[in-house]
C-alpha positions, 0 to 999 in steps of 0.5 A, spaced: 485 560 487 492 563 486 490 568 492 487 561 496 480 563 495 475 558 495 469 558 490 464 560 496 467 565 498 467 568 491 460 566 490 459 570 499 463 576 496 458 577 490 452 577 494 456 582 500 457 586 493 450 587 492 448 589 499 453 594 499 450 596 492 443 597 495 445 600 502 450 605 498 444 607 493 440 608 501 445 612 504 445 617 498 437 617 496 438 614 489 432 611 488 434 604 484 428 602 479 425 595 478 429 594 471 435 597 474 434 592 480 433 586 475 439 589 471 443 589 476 441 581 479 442 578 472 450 582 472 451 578 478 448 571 476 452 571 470 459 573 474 457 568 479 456 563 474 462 565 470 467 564 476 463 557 478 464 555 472 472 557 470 473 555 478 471 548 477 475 549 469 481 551 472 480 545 479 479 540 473 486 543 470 490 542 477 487 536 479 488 533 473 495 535 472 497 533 480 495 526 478 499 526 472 504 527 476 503 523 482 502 517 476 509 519 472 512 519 478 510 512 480 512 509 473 519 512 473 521 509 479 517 502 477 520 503 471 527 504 474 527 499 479 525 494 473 531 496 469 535 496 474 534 488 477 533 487 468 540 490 467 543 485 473 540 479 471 541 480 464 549 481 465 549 475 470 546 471 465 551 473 460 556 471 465 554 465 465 553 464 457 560 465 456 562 459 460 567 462 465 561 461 471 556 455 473 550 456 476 551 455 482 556 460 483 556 467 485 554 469 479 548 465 479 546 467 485 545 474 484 541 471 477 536 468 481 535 475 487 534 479 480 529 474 478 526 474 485 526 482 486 522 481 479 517 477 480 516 481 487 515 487 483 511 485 478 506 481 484 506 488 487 505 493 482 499 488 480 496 488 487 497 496 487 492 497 479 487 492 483 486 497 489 487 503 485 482 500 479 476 499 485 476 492 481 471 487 485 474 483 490 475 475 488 473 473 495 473 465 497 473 462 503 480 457 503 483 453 508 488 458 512 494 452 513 494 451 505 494 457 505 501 458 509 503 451 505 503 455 498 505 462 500 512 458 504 513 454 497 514 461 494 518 464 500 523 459 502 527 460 495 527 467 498 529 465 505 535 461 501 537 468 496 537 471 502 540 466 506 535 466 511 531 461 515 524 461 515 520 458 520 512 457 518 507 454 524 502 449 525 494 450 523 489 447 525 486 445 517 479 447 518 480 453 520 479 458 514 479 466 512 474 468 506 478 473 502 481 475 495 486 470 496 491 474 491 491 479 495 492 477 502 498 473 498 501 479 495 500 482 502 503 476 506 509 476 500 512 482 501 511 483 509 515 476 508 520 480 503 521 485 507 523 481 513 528 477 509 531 483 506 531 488 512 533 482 517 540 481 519 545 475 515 542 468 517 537 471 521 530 466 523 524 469 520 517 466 523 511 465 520 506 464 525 497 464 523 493 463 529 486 463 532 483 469 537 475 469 538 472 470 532 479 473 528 484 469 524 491 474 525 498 471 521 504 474 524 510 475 520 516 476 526 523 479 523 530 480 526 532 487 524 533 489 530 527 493 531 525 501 529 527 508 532 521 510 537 516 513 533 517 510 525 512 504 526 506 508 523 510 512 518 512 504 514 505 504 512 506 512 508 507 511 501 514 513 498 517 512 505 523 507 506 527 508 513 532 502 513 539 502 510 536 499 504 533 502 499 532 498 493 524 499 492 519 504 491 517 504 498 510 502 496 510 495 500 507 495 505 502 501 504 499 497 498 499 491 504 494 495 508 490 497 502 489 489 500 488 487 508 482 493 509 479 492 502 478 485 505 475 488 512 482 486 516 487 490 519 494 490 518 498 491 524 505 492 526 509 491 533 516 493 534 521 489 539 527 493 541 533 491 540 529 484 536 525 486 530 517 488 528 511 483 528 507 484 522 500 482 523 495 481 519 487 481 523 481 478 519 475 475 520 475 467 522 472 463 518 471 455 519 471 449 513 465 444 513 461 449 518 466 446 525 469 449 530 476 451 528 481 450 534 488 452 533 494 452 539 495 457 543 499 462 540 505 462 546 505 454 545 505 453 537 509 448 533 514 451 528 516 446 522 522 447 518 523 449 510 
């Protein structure tokens, strides 16, 4: 292992031992016995069987000690990230307690982005030990429009921390998805968190849900003023983080895609220079009471305000 070997070849080279064994005995006339040939056979099935199974020993050993790694890597920087937004919240609270600031000051603002960041985290760690765990998926079948309804509850109080405008689309109530529906939320949450926290001061963030064909595709549009040519695929790489900031582990977006494949979907992105990226997550289309859903064209949807 240490020299780059592979089992395998280990196990050819005893073999490739034995034949060179024989042709030598050949060569000089030494006559090789029965038990002779019978002794030597059994020394190497026993060498044989000794590397496979120190070979498999030590692999376990490697194997084993990379996943500890990898997972003590993973809860240090969650554990870092959840001290962090802790310490901030709790030293604002604190502020707050003493009677010197309201809270609806400063101060409480930056309470409720700690409170916000907490629950992101937590909502995205949750939907990482489902994935990693292979937990059976909790599929339904719901409406798409109520869908938007709640998750845009949940991410308007975002959209104000940030001090952003969230534009959420019209859908037709019949038409549905049959998925797990706390993942494609958890996944839907932090493309939204993700545009809120990437997008620029007082940006616009859409929210758009669609039908083409037999597919149902949700868009998340941001303003962050689009990607450096080739970065578009390195967002779903787990640890990376491109943008200024780096608050985060950088796991977002690859535990998003994993939730929308694990639902046989696909989550996309597209990147407009010099605008932002469009977030799209593509899943199978699915109609409520068995009729047809029809929604608007895309170029000519409805967009309400928070």
């Amino acid at each position: 292992m240490q020299h780059g070997f592979t089992v395998e070849e280990v196990v050819h080279d005893y073999g490739d031992l034995c034949q060179a064994i024989t042709d030598l005995a050949f060569e000089l006339g030494a006559e090789i016995g029965i038990d002779e040939f019978r002794i030597l056979n059994r020394c190497l099935d026993n060498a044989i069987a000794n590397a496979v199974t120190e070979f498999g020993y030590q692999r376990d050993i490697l194997v084993t000690g990379q996943h500890a790694h990898a997972l003590n890597e993973r809860l240090g920087f969650l554990a870092h990230e959840l001290r962090n937004q802790l310490a901030t919240a709790t030293l604002a609270l604190s502020v707050i307690k003493r009677g010197d600031v309201g809270l609806s000051g400063a101060t409480g603002g930056v309470l409720e982005r700690s409170l916000v960041n907490l629950s992101n985290l937590i909502d995205r760690s949750l939907a990482e030990v489902r994935m990693t765990a292979g937990l059976p998926l909790q599929s339904r079948l719901f409406s798409v429009h109520d869908f938007l309804a709640e998750i845009k509850l949940s991410a308007s109080l975002e959209a104000n921390v940030r001090g952003c405008t969230l534009r959420v689309s019209e859908v037709d109530p019949l038409l549905a998805v049959d998925v797990d529906r706390d993942l494609l939320l958890s996944a839907a949450g932090n493309l939204l968190q993700n545009a809120f926290k990437f997008s620029h001061p007082h940006s616009e963030i859409s929210l758009n849900a669609y039908a083409v064909a037999d597919r149902v595709l949700i868009d998340v549009e941001d303003q962050c003023g689009g990607l450096p040519p080739g970065d578009a695929e390195k967002m779903f790489l787990p640890f990376t983080q491109g943008a200024q900031d780096r608050t985060g582990l950088g796991l977002g977006l690859p535990i998003s895609r994993s939730s929308i494949e694990a639902n046989f979907g696909v989550l996309s992105v597209r990147n407009i220079p010099g605008i932002g990226c469009v977030f799209t997550i593509d899943l199978p289309r699915h109609s409520l009471r068995g009729a047809p859903a029809t929604v608007a064209d895309a170029s000519h949807q409805i967009h309400t305000s928070p």
